[in-house]
mmCIF file of the N, C-alpha and C atoms, coordinates in Angstrom:
data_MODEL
# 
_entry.id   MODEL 
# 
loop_
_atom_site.group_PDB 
_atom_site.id 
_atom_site.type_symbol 
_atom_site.label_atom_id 
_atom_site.label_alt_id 
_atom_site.label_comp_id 
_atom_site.label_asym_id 
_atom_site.label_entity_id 
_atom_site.label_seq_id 
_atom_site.pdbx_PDB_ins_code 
_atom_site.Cartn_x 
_atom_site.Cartn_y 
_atom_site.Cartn_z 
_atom_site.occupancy 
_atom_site.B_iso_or_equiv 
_atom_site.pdbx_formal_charge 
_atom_site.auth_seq_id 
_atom_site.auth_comp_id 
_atom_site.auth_asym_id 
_atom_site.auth_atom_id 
_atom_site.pdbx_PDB_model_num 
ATOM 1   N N  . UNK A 1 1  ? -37.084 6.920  82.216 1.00 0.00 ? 1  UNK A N  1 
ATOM 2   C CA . UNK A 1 1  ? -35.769 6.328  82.373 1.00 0.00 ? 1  UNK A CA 1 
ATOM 3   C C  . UNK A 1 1  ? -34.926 7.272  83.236 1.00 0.00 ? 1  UNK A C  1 
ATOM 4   N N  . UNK A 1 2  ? -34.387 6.326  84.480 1.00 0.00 ? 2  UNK A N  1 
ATOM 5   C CA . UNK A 1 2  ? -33.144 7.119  85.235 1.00 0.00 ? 2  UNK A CA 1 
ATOM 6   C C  . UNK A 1 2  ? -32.531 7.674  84.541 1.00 0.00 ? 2  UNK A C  1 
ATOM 7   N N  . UNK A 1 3  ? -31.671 8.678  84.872 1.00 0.00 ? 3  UNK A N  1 
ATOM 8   C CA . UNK A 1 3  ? -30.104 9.300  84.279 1.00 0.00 ? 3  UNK A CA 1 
ATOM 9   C C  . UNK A 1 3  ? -29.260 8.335  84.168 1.00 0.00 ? 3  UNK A C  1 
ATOM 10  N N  . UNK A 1 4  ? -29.177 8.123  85.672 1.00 0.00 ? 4  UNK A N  1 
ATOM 11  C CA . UNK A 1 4  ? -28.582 6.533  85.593 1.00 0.00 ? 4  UNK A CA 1 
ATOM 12  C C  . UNK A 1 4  ? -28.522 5.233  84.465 1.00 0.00 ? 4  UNK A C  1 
ATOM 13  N N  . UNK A 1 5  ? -29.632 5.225  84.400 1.00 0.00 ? 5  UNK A N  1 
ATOM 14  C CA . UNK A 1 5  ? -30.085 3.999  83.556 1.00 0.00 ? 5  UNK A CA 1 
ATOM 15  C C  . UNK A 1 5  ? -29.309 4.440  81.910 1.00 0.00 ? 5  UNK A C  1 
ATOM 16  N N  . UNK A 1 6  ? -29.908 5.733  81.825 1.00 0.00 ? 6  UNK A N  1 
ATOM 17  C CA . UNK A 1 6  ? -29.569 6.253  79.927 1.00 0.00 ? 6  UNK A CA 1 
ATOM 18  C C  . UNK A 1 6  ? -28.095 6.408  80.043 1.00 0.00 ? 6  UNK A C  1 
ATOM 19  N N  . UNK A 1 7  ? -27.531 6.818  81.342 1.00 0.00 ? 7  UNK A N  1 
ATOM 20  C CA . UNK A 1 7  ? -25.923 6.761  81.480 1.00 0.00 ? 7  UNK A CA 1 
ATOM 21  C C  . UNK A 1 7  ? -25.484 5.363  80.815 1.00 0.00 ? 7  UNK A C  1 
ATOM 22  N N  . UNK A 1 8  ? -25.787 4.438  81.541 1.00 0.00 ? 8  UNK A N  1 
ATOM 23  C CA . UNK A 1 8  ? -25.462 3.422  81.064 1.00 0.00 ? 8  UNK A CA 1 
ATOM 24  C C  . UNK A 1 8  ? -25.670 2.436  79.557 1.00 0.00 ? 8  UNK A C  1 
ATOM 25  N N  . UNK A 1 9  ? -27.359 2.757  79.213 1.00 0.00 ? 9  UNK A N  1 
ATOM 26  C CA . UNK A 1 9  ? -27.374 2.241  78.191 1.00 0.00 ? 9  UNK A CA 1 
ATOM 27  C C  . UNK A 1 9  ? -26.364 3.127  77.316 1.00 0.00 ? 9  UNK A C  1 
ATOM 28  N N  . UNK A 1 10 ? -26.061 3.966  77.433 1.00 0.00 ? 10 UNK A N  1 
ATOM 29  C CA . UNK A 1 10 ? -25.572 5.004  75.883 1.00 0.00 ? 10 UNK A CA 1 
ATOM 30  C C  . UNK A 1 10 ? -24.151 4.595  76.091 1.00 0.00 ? 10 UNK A C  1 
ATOM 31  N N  . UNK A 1 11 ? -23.575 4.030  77.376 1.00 0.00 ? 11 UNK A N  1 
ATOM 32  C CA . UNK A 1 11 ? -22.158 3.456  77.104 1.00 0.00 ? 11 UNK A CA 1 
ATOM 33  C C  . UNK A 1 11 ? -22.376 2.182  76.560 1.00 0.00 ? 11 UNK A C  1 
ATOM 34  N N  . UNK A 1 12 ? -22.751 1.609  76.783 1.00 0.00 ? 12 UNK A N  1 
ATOM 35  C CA . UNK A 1 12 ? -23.075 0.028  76.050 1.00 0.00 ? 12 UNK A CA 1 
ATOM 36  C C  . UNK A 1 12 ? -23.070 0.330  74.156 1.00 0.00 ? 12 UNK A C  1 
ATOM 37  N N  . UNK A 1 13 ? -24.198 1.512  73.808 1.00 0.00 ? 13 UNK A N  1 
ATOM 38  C CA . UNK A 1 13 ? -24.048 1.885  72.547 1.00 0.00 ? 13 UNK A CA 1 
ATOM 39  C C  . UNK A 1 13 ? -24.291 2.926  72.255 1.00 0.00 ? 13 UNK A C  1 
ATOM 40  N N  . UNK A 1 14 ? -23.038 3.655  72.325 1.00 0.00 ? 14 UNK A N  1 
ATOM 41  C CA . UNK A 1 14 ? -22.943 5.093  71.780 1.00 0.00 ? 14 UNK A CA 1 
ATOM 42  C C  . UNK A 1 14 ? -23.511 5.373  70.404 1.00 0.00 ? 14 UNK A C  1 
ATOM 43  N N  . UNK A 1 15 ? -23.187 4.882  69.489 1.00 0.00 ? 15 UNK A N  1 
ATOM 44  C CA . UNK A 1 15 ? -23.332 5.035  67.993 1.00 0.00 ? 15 UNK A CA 1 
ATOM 45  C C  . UNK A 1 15 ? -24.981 5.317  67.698 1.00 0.00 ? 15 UNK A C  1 
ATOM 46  N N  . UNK A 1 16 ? -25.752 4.585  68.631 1.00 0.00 ? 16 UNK A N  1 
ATOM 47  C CA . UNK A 1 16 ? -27.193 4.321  68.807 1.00 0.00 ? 16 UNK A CA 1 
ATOM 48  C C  . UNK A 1 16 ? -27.785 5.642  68.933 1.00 0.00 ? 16 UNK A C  1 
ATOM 49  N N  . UNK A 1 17 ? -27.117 6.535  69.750 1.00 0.00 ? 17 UNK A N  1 
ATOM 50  C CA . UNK A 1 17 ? -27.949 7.843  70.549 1.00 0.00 ? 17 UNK A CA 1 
ATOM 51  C C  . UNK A 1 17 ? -27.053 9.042  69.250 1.00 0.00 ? 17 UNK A C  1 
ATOM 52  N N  . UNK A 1 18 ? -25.516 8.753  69.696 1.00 0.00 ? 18 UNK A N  1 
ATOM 53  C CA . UNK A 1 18 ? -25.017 10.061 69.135 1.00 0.00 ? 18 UNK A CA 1 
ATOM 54  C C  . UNK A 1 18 ? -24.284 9.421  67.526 1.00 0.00 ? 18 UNK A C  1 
ATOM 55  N N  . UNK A 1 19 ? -24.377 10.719 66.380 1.00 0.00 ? 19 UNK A N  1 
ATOM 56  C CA . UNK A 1 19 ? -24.023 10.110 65.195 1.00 0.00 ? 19 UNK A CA 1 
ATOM 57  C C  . UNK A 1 19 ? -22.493 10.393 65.379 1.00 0.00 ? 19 UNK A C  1 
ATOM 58  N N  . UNK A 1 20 ? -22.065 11.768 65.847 1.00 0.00 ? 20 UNK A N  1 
ATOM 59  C CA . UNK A 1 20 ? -20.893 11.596 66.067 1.00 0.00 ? 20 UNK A CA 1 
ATOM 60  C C  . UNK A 1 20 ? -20.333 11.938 67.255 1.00 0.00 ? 20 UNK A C  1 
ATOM 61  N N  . UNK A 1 21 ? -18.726 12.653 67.886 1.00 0.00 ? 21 UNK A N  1 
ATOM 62  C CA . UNK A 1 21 ? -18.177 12.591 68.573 1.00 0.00 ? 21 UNK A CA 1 
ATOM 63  C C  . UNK A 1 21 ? -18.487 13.716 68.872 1.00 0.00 ? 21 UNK A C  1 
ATOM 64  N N  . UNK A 1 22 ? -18.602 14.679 68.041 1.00 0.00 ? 22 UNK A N  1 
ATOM 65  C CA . UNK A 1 22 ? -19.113 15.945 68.631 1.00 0.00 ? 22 UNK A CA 1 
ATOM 66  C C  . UNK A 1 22 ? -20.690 16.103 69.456 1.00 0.00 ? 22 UNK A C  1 
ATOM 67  N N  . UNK A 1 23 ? -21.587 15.328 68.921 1.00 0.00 ? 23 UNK A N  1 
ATOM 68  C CA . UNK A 1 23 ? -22.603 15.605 69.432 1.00 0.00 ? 23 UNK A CA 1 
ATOM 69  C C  . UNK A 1 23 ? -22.870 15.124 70.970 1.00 0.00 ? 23 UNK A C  1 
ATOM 70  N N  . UNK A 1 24 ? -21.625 14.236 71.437 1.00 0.00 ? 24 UNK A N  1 
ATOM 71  C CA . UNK A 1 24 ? -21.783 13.588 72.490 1.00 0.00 ? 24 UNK A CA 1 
ATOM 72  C C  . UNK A 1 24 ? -21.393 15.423 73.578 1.00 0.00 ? 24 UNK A C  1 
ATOM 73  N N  . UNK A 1 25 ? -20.157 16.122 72.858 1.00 0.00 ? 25 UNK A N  1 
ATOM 74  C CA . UNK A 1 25 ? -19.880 17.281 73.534 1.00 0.00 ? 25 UNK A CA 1 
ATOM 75  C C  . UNK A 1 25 ? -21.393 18.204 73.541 1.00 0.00 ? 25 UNK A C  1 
ATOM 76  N N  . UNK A 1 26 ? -22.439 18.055 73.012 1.00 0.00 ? 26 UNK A N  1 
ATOM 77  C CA . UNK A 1 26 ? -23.612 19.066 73.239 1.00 0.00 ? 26 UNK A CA 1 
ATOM 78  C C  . UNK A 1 26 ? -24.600 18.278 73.888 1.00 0.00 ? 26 UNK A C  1 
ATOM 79  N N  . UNK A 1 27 ? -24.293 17.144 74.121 1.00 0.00 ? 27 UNK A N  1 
ATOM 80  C CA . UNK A 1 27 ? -25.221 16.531 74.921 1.00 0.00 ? 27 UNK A CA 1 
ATOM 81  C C  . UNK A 1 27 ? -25.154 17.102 76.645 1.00 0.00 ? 27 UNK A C  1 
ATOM 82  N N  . UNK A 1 28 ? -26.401 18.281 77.175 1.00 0.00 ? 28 UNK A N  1 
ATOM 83  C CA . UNK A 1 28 ? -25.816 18.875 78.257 1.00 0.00 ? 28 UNK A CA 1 
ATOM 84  C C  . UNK A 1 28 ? -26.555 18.428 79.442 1.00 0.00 ? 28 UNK A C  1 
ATOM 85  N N  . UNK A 1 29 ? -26.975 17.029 79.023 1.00 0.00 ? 29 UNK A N  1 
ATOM 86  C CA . UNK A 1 29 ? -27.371 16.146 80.042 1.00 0.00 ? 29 UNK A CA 1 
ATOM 87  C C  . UNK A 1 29 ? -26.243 15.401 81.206 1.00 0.00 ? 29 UNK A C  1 
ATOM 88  N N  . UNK A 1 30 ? -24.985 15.647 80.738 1.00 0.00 ? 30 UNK A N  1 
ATOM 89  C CA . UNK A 1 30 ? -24.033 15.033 81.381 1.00 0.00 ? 30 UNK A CA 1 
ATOM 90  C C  . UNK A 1 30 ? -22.751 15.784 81.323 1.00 0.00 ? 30 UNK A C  1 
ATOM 91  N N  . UNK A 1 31 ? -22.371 15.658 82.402 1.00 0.00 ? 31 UNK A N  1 
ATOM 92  C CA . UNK A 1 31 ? -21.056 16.312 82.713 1.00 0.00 ? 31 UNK A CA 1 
ATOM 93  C C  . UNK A 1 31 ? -19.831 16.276 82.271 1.00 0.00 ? 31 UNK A C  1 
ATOM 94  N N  . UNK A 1 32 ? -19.175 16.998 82.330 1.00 0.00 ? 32 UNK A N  1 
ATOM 95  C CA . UNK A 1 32 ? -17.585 16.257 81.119 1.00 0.00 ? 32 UNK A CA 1 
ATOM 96  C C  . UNK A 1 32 ? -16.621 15.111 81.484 1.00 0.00 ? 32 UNK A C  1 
ATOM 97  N N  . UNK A 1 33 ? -16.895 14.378 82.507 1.00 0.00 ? 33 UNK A N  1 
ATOM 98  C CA . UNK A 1 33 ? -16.633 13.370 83.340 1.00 0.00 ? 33 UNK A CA 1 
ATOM 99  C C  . UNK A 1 33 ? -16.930 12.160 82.760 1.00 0.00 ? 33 UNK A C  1 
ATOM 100 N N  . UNK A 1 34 ? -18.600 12.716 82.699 1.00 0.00 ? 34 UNK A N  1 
ATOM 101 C CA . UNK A 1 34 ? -20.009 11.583 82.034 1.00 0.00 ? 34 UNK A CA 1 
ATOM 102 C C  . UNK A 1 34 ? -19.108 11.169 80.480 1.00 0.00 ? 34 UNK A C  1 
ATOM 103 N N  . UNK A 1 35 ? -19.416 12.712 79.324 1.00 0.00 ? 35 UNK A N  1 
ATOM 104 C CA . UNK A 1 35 ? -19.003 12.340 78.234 1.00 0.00 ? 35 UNK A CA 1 
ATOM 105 C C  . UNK A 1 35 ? -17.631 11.558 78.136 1.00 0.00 ? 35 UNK A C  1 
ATOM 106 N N  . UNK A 1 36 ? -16.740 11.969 78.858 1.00 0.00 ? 36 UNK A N  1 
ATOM 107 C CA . UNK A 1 36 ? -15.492 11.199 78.932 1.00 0.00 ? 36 UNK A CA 1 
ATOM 108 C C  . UNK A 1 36 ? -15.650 9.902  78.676 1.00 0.00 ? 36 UNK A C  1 
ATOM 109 N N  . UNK A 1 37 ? -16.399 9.391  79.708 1.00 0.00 ? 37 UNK A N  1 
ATOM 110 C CA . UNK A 1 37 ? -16.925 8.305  79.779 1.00 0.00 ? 37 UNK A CA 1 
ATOM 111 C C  . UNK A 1 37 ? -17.209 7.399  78.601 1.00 0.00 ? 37 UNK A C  1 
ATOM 112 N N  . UNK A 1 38 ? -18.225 8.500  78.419 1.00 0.00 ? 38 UNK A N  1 
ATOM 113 C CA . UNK A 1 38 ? -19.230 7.513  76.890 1.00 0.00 ? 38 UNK A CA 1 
ATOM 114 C C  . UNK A 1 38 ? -18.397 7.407  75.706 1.00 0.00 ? 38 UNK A C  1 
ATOM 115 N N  . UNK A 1 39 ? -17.134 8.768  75.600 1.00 0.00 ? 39 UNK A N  1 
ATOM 116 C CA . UNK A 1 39 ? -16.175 8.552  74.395 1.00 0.00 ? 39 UNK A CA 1 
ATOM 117 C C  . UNK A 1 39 ? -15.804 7.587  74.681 1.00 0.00 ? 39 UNK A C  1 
ATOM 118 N N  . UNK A 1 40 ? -15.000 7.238  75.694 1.00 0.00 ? 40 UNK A N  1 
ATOM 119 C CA . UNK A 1 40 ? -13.952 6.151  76.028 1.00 0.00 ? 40 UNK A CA 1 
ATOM 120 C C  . UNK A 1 40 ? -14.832 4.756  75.562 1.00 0.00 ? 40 UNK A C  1 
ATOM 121 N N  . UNK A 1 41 ? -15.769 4.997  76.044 1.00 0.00 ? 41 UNK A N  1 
ATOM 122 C CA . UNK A 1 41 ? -16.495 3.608  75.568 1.00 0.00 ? 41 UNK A CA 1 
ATOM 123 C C  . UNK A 1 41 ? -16.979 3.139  74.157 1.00 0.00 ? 41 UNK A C  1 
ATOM 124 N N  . UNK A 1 42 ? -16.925 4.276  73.598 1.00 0.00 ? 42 UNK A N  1 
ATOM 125 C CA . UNK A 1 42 ? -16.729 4.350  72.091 1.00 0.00 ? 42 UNK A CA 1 
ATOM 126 C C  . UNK A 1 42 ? -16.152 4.293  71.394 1.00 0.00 ? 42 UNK A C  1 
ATOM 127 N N  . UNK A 1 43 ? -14.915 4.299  71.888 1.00 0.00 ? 43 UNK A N  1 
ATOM 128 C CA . UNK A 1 43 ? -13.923 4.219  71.517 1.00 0.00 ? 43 UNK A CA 1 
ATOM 129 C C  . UNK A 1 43 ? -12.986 3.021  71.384 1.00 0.00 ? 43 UNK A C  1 
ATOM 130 N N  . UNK A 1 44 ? -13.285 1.894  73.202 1.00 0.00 ? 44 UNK A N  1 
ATOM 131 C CA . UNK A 1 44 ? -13.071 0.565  73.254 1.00 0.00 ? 44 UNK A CA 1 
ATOM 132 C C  . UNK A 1 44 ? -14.082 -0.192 72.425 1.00 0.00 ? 44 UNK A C  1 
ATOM 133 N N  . UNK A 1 45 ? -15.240 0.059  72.191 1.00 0.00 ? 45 UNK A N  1 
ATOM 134 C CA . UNK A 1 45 ? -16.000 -0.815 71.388 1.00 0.00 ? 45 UNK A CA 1 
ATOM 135 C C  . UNK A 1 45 ? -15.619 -1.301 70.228 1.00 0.00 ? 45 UNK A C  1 
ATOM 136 N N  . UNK A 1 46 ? -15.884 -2.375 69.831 1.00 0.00 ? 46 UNK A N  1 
ATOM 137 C CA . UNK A 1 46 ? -15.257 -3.430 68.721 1.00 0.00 ? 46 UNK A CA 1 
ATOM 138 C C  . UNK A 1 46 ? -16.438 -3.229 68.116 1.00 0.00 ? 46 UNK A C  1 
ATOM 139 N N  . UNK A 1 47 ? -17.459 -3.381 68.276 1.00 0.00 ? 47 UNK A N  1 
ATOM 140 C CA . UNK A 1 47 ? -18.864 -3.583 67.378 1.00 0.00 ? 47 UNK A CA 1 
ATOM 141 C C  . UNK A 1 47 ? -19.743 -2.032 67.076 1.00 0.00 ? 47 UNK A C  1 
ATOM 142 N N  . UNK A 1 48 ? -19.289 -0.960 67.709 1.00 0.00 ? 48 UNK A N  1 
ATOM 143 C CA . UNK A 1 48 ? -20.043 0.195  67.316 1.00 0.00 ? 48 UNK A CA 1 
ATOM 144 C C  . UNK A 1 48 ? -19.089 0.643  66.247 1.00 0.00 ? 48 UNK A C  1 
ATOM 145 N N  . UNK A 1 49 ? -19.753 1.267  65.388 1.00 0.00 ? 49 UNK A N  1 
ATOM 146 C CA . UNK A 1 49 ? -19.301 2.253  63.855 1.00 0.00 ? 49 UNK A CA 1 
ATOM 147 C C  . UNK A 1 49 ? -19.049 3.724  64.844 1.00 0.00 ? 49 UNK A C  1 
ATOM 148 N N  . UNK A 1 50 ? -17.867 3.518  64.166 1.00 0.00 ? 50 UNK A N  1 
ATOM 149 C CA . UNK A 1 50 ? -17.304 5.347  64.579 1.00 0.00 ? 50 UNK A CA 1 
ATOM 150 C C  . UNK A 1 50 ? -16.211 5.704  64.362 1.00 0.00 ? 50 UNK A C  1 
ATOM 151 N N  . UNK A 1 51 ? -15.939 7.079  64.038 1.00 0.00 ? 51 UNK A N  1 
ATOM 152 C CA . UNK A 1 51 ? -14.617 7.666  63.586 1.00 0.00 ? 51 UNK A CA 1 
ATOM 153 C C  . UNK A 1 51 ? -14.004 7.363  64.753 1.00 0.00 ? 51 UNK A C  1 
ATOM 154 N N  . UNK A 1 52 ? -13.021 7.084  64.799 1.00 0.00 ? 52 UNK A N  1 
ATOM 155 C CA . UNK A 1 52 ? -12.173 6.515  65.590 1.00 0.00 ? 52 UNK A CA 1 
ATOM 156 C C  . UNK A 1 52 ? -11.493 8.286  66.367 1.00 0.00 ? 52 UNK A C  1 
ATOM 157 N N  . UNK A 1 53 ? -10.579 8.812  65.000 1.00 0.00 ? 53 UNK A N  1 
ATOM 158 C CA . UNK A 1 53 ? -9.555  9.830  64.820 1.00 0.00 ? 53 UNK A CA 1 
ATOM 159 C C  . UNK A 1 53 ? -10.672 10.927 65.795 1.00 0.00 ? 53 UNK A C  1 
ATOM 160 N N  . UNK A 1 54 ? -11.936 11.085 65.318 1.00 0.00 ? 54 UNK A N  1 
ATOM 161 C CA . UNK A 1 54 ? -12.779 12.140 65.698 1.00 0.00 ? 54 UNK A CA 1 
ATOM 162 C C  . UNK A 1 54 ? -12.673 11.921 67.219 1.00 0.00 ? 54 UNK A C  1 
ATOM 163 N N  . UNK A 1 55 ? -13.439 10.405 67.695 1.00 0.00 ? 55 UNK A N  1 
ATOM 164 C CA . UNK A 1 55 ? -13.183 10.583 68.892 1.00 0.00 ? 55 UNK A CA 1 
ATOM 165 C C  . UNK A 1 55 ? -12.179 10.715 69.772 1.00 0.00 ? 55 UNK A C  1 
ATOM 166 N N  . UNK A 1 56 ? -11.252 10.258 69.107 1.00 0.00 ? 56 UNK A N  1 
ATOM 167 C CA . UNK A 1 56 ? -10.151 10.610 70.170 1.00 0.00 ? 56 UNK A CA 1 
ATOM 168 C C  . UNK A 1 56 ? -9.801  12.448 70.492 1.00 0.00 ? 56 UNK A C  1 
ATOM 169 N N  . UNK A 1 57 ? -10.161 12.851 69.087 1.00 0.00 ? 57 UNK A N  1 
ATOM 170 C CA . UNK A 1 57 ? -9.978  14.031 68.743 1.00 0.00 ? 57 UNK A CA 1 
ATOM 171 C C  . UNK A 1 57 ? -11.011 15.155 69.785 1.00 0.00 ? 57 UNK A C  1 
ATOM 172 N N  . UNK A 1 58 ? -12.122 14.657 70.182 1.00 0.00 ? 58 UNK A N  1 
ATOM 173 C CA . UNK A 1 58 ? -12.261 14.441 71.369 1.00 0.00 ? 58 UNK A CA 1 
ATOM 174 C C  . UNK A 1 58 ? -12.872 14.467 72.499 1.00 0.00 ? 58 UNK A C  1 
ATOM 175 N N  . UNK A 1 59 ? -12.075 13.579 72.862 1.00 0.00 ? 59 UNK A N  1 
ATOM 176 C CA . UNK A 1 59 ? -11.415 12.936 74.128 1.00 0.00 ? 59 UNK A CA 1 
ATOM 177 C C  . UNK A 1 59 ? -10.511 13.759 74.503 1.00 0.00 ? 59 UNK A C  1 
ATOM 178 N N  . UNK A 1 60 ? -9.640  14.323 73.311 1.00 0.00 ? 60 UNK A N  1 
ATOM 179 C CA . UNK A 1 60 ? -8.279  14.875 73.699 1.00 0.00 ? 60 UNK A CA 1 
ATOM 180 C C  . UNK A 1 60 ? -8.514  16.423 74.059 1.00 0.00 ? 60 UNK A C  1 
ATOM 181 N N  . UNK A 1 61 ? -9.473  16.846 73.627 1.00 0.00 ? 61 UNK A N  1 
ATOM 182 C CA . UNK A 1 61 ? -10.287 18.129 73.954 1.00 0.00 ? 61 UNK A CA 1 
ATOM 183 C C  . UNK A 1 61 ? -10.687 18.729 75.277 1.00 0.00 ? 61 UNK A C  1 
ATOM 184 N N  . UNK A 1 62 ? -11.683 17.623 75.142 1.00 0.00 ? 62 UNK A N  1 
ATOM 185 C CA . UNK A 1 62 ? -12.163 17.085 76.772 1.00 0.00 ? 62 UNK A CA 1 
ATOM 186 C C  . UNK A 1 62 ? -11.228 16.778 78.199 1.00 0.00 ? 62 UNK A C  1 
ATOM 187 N N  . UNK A 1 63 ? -10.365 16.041 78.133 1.00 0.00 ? 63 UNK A N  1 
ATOM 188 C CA . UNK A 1 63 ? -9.060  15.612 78.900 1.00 0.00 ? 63 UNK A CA 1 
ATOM 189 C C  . UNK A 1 63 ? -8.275  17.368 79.502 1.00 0.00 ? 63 UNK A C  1 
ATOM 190 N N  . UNK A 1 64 ? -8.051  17.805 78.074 1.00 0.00 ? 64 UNK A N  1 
ATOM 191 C CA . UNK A 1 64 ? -7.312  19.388 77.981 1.00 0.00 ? 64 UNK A CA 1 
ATOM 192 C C  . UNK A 1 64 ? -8.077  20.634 78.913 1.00 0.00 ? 64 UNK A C  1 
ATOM 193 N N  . UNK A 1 65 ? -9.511  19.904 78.623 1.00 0.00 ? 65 UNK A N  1 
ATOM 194 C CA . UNK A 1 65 ? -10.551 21.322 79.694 1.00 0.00 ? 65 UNK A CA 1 
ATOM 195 C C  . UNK A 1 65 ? -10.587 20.852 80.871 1.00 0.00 ? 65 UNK A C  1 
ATOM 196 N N  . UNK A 1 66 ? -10.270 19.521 81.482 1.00 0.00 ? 66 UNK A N  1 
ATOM 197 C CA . UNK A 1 66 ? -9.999  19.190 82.902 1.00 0.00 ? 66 UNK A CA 1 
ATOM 198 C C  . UNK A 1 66 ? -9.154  19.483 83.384 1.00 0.00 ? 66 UNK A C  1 
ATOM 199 N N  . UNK A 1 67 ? -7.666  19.479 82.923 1.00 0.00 ? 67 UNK A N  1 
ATOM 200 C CA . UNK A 1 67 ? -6.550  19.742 83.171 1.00 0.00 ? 67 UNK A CA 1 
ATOM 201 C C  . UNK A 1 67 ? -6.755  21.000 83.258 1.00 0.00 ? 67 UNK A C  1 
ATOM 202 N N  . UNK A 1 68 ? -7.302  22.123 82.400 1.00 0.00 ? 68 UNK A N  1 
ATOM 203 C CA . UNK A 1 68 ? -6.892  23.429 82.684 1.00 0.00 ? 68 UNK A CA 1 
ATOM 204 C C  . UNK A 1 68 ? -8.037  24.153 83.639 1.00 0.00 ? 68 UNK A C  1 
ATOM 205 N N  . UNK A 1 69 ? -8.721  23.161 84.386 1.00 0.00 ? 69 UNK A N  1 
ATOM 206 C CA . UNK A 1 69 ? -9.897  23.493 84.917 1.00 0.00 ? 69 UNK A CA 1 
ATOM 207 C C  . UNK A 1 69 ? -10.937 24.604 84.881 1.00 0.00 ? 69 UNK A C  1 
ATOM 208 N N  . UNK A 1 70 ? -10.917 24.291 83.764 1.00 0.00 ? 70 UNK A N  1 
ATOM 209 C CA . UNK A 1 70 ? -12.567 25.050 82.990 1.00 0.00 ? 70 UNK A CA 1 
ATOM 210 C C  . UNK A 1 70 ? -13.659 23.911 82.739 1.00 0.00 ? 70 UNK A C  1 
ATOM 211 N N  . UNK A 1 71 ? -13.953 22.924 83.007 1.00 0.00 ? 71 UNK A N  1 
ATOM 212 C CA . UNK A 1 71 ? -14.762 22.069 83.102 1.00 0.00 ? 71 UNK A CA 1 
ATOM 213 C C  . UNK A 1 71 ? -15.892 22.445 83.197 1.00 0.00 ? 71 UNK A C  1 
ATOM 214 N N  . UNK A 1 72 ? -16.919 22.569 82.348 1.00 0.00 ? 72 UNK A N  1 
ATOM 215 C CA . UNK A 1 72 ? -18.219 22.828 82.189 1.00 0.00 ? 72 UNK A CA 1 
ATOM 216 C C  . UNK A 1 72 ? -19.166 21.793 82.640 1.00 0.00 ? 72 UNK A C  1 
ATOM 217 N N  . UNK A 1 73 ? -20.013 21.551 83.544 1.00 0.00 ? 73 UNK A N  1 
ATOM 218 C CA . UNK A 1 73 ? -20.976 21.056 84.313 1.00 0.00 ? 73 UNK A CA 1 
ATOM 219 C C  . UNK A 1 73 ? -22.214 21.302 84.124 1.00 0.00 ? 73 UNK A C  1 
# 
């Protein structure tokens, strides 16, 4: 499977790959751009199970290391 491809399936269903919000941050297959990504989509999802508070919690983490440009790649 592409990068590509697992990029995408794991936004479709996060809950599937990662149990929580943190583990999406040790996933060092993808960039903090990528995870952004997959939170956000975890976050809009209506049908995946997930702490809501956690992910945003973060998201808001994540967002904070772009802004202060330490962004880990």
């Amino acid at each position: 499977m592409t990068k590509k491809k697992l990029f995408e399936d794991i936004k479709r269903h996060p809950a599937r790959i990662y149990r929580t919000p943190n583990d999406v941050l040790r996933d060092r297959r993808f960039a903090d751009t990528e995870r952004l990504e997959i939170l956000r989509a975890w976050r809009d999802a209506k049908d995946e199970p997930g702490d809501q508070a956690g992910i945003a919690a973060v998201i808001a983490e994540l967002e904070s290391r772009s802004c202060s440009g330490h962004a880990a790649e």
